[in-house]
Phi, psi and omega in degrees: 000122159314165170287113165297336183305330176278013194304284194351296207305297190290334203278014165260031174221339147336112183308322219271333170320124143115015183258153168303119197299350169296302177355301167306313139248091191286120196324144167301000177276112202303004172271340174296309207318276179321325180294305171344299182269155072210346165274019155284283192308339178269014148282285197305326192244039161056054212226018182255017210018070178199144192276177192337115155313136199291354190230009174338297172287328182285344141001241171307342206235350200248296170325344199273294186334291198275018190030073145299114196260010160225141194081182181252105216268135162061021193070013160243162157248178207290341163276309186290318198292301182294342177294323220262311197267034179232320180297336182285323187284338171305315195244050186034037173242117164326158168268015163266349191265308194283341191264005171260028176258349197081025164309149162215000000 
């Protein structure tokens, strides 16, 4: 596991710095939700025209880290994030594994 302690290091290379952090996390009412979360996610993958954040896995590996049950960690939620870690383990892999082999 990594040093959670070392956060610093990616988040001051986060595209999401200095943007409002609601963003991230979007209410649960489902006519908010998606619009919400899907302008997050075109941040983390660059689908805002600007490219990928640059920290995207470490991220997303920093939620993995912290079991984080809310928000939008590396460009998934918390549903999309537990899928990632059952497609990895279907293929005998940790999700730290499958996401530095560049799998997707």
């Amino acid at each position: 596991m990594r040093d959670p302690y070392a956060v610093e290091n990616w988040r001051a290379d986060a595209k999401c710095k200095g943007l409002n952090t609601e963003l991230w996390f979007p209410p649960r009412e489902k006519e908010l939700y998606k619009t919400i979360a899907d302008q997050a996610k075109n941040v983390c993958f660059g689908r805002d025209g600007r490219p990928e954040c640059p920290v995207r896995k470490d991220c997303l590996l920093y939620s993995e880290d912290m079991n984080e049950q809310y928000g939008i960690w590396g460009g998934l939620s918390h549903r999309e994030r537990n899928a990632l870690k059952r497609k990895a383990a279907k293929h005998g892999m940790t999700i730290k594994q499958w996401v530095e082999s560049g799998k997707k």
